[in-house]
N, C-alpha and C positions, 0 to 999 in steps of 0.2 A: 408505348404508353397503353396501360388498361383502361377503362372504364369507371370511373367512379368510387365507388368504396372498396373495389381491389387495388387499383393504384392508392388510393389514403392508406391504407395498408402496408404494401411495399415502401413505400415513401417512408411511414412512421418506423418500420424494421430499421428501414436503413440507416435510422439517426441513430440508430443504437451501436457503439463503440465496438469495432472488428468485424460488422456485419457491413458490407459493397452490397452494391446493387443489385448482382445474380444472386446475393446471398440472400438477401431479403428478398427476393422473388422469388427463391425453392420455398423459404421458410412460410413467404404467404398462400403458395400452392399449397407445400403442406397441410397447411392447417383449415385453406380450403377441401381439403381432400379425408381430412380427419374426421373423427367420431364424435360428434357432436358433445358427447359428455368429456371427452380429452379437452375439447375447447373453451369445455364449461370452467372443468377443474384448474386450464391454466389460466382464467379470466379469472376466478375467486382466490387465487393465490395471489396475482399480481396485487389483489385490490384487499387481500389480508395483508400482503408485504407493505404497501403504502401506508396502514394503518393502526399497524403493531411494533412495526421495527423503528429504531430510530437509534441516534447516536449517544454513548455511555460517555456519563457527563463529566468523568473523571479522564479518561483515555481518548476518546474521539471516536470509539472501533464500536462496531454495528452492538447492541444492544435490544433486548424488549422487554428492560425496566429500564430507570434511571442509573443504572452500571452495569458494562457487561460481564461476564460470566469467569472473566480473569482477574478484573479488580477487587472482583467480590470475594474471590479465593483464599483464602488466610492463610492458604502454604506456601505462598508466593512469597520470593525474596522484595523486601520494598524498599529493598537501598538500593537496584539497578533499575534503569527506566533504557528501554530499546526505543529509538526514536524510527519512526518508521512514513512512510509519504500515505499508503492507503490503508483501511481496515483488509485489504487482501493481501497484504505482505504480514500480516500479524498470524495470519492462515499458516502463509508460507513457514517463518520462525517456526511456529508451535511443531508444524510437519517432521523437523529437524528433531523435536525433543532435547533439542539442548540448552534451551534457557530458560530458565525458574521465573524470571523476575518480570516484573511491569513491561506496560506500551507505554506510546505516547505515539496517536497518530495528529500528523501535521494536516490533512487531507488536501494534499498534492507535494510541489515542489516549486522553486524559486521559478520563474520562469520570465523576463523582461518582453522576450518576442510576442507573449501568449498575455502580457498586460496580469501576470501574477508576480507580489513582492510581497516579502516577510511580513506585511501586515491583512495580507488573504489567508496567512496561514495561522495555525493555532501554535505560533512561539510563544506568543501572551501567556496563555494557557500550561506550556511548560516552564517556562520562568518560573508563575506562582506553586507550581507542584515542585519544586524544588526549592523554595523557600522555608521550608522549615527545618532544612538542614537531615533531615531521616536519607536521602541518597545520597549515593558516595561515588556513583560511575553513570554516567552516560552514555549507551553504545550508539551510535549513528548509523542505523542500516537504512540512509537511503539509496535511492536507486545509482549502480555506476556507470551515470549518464551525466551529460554537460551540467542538465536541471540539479540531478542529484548530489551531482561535484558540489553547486555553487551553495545548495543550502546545506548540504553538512561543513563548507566551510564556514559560511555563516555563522552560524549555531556553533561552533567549534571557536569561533572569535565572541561571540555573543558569550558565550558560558566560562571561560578560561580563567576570570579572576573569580569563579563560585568556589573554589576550592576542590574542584571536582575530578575525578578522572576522565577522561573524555577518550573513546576509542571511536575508532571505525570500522566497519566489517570487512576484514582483508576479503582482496578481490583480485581475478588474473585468470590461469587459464583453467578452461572446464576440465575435469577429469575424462581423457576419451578423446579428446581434442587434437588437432596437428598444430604443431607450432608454423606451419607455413601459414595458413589460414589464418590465425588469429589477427587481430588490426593493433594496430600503433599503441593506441590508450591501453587495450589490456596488457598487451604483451609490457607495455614499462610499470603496468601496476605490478602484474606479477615481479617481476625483478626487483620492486620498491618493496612488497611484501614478503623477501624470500629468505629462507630459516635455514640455518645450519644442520645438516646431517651429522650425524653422529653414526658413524662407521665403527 
């Protein structure tokens, strides 16, 4: 234990998600150890980020107007809607450049242990954007975890009499990967998801 407002310091690093304990105590060395105007810069960003950014009221995904900067696109397909758990998997998609069309972040996933159910999440919110009939396909890329199994099944039993397409993002083994290594779930995803060669 440090002293006073080096340890407040360490402590508050540490509540921030993939930062432990050593982590947060190089990070507050650090910036003990930093150039005083670096410390300035990243204290006026955090406290520009608090007060600019906020969530696009069409999609859920970070924003600093009232939509963010893919809703607002008019080159975008707006008959497909990617469902998605954070504004960081929307990052991820785009990364790929393979898909034209809408989001739709949920921000998070089903989760009973963590006291999170289908009404913490924004399905409300894609219901009524699919109400007016203009989408024709649903992709489900949430995460292929327990959480993420259980609300793309959801959503998948939830939307089935809209008329709609509803996919999922196939999923299985990494490219580069050993098939000894992989675990049980993916290894039977991939076999669930696996495509005829054409020789």
């Amino acid at each position: 234990m440090y002293e006073g407002v080096v340890q407040d310091l360490i402590d508050e690093l540490g509540r921030l998600p993939g930062v432990g304990p050593k982590g947060a105590q190089r990070i507050a060395f650090h910036l003990l150890a930093a150039d005083p105007a670096d410390v300035t810069r990243l204290s006026e960003i955090l406290a520009r980020v608090k007060d600019t950014v906020r969530f696009c009221q069409t999609c859920g995904n970070v924003a600093e107007a009232d939509q963010c900067r893919i809703c607002l696109d008019t080159r975008r397909d707006r008959t497909i809607i990617c469902v998605v758990e954070e504004p960081k998997d929307v990052l991820a998609v785009e990364r790929t450049r393979e898909f034209r069309g809408l989001y739709h972040v949920l921000g998070g996933a089903i989760s009973p242990m963590d006291g999170i159910g289908p009404g913490d999440l924004r399905i409300r919110e894609l219901v009524a954007r699919l109400a007016d009939g203009t989408v024709t396909e649903v992709i489900l890329a949430t995460d292929p975890n327990v959480q993420g199994e259980a609300t793309a099944t959801y959503l998948s039993r939830l939307l089935k009499d809209l008329g709609l397409t509803i996919s999922r993002l196939a999923s299985g083994l990494p490219v580069g990967g050993d098939l000894e290594y992989a675990d049980e779930v993916t290894l039977g995803r991939a076999f669930e998801g696996r495509r005829s060669v054409h020789g």
